[in-house]
MARBA-131673 format. One line per 2 residues: number of its first residue (from 1); for each residue x, y, z of N, C-alpha, C, O. Coordinates in steps of 0.1 Angstrom, whole numbers, padded with zeros to 4 digits. Layout:
BEGIN
NUM> X Y Z X Y Z X Y Z X Y Z | ...;
END
This chain:
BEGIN
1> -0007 0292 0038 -0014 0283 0029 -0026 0290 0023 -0031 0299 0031 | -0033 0289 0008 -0042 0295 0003 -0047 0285 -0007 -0042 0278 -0016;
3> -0056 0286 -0003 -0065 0274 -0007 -0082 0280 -0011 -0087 0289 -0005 | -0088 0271 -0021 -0100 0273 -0023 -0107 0262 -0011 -0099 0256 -0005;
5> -0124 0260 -0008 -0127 0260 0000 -0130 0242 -0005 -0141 0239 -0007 | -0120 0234 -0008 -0122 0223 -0012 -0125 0212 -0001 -0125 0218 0010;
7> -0127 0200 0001 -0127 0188 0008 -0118 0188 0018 -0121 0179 0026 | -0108 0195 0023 -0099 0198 0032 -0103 0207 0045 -0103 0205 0057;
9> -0109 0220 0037 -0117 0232 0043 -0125 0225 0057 -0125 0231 0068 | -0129 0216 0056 -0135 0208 0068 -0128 0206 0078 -0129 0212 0088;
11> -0119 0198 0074 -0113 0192 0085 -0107 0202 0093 -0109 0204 0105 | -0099 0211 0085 -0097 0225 0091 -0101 0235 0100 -0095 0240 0109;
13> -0115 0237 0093 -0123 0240 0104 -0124 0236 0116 -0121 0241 0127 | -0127 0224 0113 -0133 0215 0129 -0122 0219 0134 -0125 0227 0144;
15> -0106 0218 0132 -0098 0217 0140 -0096 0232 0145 -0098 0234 0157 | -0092 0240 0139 -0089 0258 0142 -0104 0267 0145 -0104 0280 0145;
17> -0115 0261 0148 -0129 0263 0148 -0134 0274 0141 -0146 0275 0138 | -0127 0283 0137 -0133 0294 0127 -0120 0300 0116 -0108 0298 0118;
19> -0124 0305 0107 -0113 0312 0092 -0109 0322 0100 -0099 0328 0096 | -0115 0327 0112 -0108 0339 0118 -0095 0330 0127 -0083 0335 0128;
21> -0096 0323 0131 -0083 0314 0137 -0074 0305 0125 -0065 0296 0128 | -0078 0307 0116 -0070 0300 0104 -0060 0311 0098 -0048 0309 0097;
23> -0067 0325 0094 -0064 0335 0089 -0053 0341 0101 -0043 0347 0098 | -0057 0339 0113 -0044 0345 0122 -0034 0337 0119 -0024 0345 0117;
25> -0030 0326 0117 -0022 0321 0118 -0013 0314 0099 -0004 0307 0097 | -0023 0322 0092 -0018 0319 0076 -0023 0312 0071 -0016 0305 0063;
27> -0039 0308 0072 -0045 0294 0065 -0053 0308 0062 -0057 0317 0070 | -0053 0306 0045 -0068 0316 0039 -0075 0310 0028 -0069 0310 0017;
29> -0086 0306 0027 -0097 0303 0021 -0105 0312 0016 -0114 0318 0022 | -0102 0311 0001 -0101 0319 -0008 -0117 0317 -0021 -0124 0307 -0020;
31> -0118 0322 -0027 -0125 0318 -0041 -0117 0313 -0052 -0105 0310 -0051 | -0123 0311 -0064 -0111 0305 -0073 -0110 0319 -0082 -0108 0318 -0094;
33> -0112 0334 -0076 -0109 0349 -0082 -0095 0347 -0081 -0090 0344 -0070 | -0086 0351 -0095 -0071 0354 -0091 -0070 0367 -0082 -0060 0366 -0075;
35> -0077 0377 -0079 -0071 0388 -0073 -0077 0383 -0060 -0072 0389 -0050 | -0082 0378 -0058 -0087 0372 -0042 -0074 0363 -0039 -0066 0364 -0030;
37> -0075 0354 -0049 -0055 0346 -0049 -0045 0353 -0040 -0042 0353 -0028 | -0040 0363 -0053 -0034 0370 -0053 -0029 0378 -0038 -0018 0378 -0034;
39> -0039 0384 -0033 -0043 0391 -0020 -0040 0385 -0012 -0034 0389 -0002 | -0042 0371 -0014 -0039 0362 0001 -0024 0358 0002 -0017 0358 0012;
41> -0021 0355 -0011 0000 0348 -0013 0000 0365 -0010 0003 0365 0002 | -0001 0374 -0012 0007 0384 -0009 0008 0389 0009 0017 0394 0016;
43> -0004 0384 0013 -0009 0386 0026 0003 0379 0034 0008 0384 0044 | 0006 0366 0030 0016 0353 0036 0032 0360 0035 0042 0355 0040;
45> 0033 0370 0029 0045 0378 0029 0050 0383 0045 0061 0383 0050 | 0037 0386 0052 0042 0398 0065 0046 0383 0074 0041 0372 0074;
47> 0059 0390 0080 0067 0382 0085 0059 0371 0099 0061 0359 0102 | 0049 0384 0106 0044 0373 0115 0035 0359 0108 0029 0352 0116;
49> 0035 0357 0101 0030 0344 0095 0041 0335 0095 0038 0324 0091 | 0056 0336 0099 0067 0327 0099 0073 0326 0110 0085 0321 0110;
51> 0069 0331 0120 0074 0329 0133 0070 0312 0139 0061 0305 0136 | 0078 0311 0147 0080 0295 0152 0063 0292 0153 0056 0286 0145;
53> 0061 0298 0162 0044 0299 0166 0038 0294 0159 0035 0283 0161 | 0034 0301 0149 0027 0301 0135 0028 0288 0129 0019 0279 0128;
55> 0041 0288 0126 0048 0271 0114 0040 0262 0129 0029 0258 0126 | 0043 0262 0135 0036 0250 0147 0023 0249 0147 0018 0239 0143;
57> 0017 0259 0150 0000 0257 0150 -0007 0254 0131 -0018 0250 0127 | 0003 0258 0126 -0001 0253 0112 0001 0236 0110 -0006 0228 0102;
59> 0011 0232 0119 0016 0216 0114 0007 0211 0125 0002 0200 0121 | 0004 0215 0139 -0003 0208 0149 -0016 0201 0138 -0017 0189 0140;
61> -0023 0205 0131 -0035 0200 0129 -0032 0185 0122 -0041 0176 0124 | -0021 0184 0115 -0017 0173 0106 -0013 0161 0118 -0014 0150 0112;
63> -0009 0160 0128 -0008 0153 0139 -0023 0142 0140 -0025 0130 0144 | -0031 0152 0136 -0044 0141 0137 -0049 0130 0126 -0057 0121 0125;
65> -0037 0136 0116 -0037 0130 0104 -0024 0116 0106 -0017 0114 0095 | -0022 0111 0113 -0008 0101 0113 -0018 0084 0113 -0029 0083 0117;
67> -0010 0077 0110 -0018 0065 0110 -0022 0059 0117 -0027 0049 0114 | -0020 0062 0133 -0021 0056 0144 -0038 0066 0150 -0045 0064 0160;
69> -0040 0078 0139 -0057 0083 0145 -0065 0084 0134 -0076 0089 0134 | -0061 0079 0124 -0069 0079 0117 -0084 0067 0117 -0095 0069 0113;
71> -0079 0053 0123 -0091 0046 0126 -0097 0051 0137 -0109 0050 0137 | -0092 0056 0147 -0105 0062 0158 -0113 0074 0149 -0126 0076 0149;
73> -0105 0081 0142 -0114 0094 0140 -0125 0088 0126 -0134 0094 0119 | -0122 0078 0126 -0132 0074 0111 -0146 0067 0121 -0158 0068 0122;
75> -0136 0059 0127 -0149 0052 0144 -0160 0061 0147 -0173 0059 0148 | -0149 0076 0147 -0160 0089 0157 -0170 0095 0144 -0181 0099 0147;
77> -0165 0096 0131 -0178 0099 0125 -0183 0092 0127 -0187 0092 0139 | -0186 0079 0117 -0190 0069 0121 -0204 0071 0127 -0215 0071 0122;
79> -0199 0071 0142 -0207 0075 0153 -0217 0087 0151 -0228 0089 0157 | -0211 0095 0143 -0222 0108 0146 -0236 0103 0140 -0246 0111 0140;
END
């Protein structure tokens, strides 16, 4: 995935706690420079970015996203 550091970039974080654990695993957050683009789709080429592993810890985060957590986790800002 390559992405600029939009409204999403958050939730991301919180979940994978740093771009150095996003970046191991194929999440890069990027500028909106094409050759900074560029660099990163080309980066998503090397094969360990498609190993079972990877596609998993990339989809785990969206699990928090299903409709059954989304009212607790709106509860828990909320709260902060």
């Amino acid at each position: 995935m390559v992405s600029t550091r939009t409204a999403g970039y958050k939730f991301l974080l919180d979940h994978y706690l740093s771009e150095i654990n996003m970046k191991d695993i194929g999440i890069f957050f990027v500028s909106d420079d094409s050759t900074e683009i560029s660099a990163a789709l080309r980066s998503l080429q090397d094969k360990k970015f498609w190993t079972a592993d990877c596609i998993e810890r990339r989809i785990e985060c969206t699990e928090s996203l299903s409709p059954e957590n989304i009212p607790s986790q709106l509860l828990f800002e909320l709260e902060r």
